[in-house]
C-alpha positions as CSV (number, residue, x, y, z in Angstrom):
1,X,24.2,-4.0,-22.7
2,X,20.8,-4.5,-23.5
3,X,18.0,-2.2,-23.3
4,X,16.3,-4.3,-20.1
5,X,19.0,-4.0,-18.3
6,X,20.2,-0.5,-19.3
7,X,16.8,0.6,-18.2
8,X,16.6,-1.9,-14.8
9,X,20.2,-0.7,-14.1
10,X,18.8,3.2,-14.6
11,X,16.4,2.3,-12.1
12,X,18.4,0.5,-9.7
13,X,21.0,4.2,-9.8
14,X,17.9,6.4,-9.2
15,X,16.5,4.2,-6.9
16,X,19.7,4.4,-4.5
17,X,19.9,8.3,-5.0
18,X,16.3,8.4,-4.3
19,X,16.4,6.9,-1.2
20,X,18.9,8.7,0.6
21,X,18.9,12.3,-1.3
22,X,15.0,12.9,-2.5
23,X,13.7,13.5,-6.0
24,X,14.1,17.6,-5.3
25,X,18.1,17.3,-5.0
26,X,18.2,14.0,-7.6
27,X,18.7,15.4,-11.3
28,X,18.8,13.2,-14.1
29,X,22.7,13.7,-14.8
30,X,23.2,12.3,-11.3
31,X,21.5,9.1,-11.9
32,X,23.7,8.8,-15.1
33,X,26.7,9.2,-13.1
34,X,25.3,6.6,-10.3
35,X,24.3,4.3,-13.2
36,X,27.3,4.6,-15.2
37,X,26.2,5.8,-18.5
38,X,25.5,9.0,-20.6
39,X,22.8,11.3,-20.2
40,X,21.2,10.5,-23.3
41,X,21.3,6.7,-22.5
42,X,18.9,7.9,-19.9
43,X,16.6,10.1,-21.9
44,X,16.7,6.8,-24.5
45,X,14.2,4.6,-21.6
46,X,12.8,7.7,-19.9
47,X,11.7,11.1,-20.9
48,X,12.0,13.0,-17.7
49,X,13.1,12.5,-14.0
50,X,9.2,12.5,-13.6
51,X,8.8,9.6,-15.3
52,X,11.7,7.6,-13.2
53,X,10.3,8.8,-10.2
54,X,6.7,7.1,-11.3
55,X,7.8,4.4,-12.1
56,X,9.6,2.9,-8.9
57,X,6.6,5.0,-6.8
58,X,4.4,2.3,-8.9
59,X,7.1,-0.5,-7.9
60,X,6.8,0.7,-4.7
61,X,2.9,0.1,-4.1
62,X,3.1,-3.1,-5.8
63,X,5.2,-4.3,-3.2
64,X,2.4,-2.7,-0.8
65,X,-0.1,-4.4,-2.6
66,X,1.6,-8.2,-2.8
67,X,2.2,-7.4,0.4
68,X,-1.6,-7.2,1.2
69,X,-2.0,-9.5,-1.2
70,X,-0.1,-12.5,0.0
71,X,-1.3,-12.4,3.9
72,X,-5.1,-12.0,2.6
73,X,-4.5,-15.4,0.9
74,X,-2.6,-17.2,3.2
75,X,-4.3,-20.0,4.7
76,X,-8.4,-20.7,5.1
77,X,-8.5,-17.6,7.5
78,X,-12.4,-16.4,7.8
79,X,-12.7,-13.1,5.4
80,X,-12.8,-10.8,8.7
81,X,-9.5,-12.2,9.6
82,X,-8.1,-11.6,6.0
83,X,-9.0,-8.3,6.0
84,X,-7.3,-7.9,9.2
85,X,-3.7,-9.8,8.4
86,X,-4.4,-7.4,4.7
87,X,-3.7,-4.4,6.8
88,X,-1.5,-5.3,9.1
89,X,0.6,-6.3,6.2
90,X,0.7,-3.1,4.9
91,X,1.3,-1.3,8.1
92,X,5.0,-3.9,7.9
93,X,5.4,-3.1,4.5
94,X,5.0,0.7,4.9
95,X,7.9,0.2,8.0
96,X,10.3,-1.6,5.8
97,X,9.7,1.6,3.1
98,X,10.8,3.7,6.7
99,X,13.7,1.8,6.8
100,X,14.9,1.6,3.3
101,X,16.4,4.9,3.3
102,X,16.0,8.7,4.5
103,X,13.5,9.1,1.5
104,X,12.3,5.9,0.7
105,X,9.0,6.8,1.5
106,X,8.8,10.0,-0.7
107,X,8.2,7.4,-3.8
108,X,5.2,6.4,-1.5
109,X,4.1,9.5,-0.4
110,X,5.1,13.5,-1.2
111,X,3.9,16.2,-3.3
112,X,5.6,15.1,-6.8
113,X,3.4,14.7,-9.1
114,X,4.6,11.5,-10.6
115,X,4.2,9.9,-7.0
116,X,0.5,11.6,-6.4
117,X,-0.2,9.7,-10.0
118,X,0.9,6.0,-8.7
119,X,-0.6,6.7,-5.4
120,X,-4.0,7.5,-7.0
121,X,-3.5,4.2,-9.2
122,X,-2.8,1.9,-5.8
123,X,-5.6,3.6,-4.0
124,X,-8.0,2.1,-6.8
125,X,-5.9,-1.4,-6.2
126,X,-6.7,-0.7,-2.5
127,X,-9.9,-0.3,-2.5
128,X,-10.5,-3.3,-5.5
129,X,-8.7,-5.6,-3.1
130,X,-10.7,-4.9,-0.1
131,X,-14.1,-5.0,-2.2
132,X,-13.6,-8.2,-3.4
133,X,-12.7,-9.4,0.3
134,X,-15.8,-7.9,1.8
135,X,-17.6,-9.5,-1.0
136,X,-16.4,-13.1,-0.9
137,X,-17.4,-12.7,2.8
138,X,-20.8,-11.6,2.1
139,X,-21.6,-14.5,-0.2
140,X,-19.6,-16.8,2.3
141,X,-21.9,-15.6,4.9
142,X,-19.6,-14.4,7.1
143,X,-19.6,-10.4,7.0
144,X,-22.3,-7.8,6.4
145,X,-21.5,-5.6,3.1
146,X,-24.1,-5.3,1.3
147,X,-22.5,-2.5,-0.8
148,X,-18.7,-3.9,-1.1
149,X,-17.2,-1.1,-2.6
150,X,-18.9,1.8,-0.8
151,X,-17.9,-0.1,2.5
152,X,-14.7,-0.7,0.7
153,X,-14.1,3.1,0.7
154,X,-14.9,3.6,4.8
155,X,-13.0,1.1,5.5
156,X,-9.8,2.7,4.1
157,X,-10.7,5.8,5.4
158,X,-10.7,4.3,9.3
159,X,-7.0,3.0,8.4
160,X,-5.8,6.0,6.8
161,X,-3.8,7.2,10.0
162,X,-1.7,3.8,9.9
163,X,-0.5,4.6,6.4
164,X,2.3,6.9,5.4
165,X,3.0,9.5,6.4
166,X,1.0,9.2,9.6
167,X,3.3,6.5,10.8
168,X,6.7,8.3,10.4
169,X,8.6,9.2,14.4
170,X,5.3,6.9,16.0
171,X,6.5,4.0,18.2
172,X,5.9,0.8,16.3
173,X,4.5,-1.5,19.0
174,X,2.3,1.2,20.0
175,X,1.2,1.4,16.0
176,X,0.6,-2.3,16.1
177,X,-1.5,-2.3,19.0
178,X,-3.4,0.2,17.7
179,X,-4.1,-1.5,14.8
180,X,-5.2,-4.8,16.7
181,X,-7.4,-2.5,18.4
182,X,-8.9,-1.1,15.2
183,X,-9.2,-4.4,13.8
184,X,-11.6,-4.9,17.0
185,X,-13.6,-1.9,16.4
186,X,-13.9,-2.0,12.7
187,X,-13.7,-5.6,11.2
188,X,-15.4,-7.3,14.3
189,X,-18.0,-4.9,13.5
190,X,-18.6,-6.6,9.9
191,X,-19.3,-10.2,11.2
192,X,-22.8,-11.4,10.3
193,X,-24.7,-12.0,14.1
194,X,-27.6,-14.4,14.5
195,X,-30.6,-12.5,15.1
196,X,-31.5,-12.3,18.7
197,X,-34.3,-15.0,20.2
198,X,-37.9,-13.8,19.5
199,X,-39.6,-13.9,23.5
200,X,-42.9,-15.5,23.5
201,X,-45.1,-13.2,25.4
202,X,-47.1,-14.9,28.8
203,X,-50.8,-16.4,28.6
């Protein structure tokens, strides 16, 4: 076996024991076991359980972020309407993590420390993705962000409760509406608006 796939087959074990079992009660000779090869094979591509767990938390958010990614590209949607199909996007992706296992999304979301490391690492994705949104709008004409990634940072923060794990036991078509009526609130809000008629005053 080579060492790509000894390592990709490491990660695929821990990944499965992960999901259903938790980092707390995963140890490093269980993902051995799952992966079918010694202890010190795994110690060989990773130097801790830590350092397993960060790296499929950071697959994790990349799948997130393509995710947000994909759907803020697709199509000549006006920047205000990328933003929106961005988030709601991540709201699905963030519901397939839900259904992925009984701790999938503990590798999005917990208080290990490797996972607090890739979240902090996506939030700075995050908030680069929206910027540059909000700022191809600008120059398009089409939203008002004069400070991309200040606005950038609001923005995240108004979305924060449909993100994990705010979203765990809610009803999804109550989420989603939610979100549409967000969207309403906080991107419609961005759209540039002609200035209103100056009134030409009598005599």
């Amino acid at each position: 076996m080579t060492e790509p796939d000894r390592r990709a087959q490491i990660l695929e074990a821990a990944d499965r024991l992960l999901r259903h079992y938790g980092a707390q009660k995963t140890t490093v000779s269980d993902v051995a076991r799952e992966a079918g090869v010694g202890v010190g094979s795994v110690y060989l591509e990773f130097p801790s359980k830590d350092a397993i767990v960060e790296e499929l938390s950071r697959s994790r958010h990349r799948e997130v972020l393509d995710a947000m990614r994909a759907a803020a590209g697709a199509g000549r949607k006006l920047f205000g309407e990328r933003l929106g199909r961005a988030f709601d996007a991540r709201l699905d992706a963030f519901f397939a993590l839900l259904d992925a296992g009984t701790h999938a999304c503990d590798l999005v979301h917990c208080v290990s420390a490797a996972v607090k490391t890739a979240q902090v690492s996506f939030h700075h994705a995050e908030l680069a993705l929206v910027a540059d949104l909000l700022r191809r709008g600008a120059e398009a004409g089409e939203l008002d962000a004069a400070d991309p990634e200040a606005l950038a940072g609001t923005i995240l923060r108004a979305y924060v409760s449909f993100s994990l794990p705010m979203i765990v036991g809610r009803d999804r078509a109550e989420t989603r509406a939610a979100l549409a009526a967000m969207h309403q609130l906080v991107l419609r809000g961005l759209l540039v608006r002609p200035p209103p008629p100056t009134r030409r005053r009598a005599g």
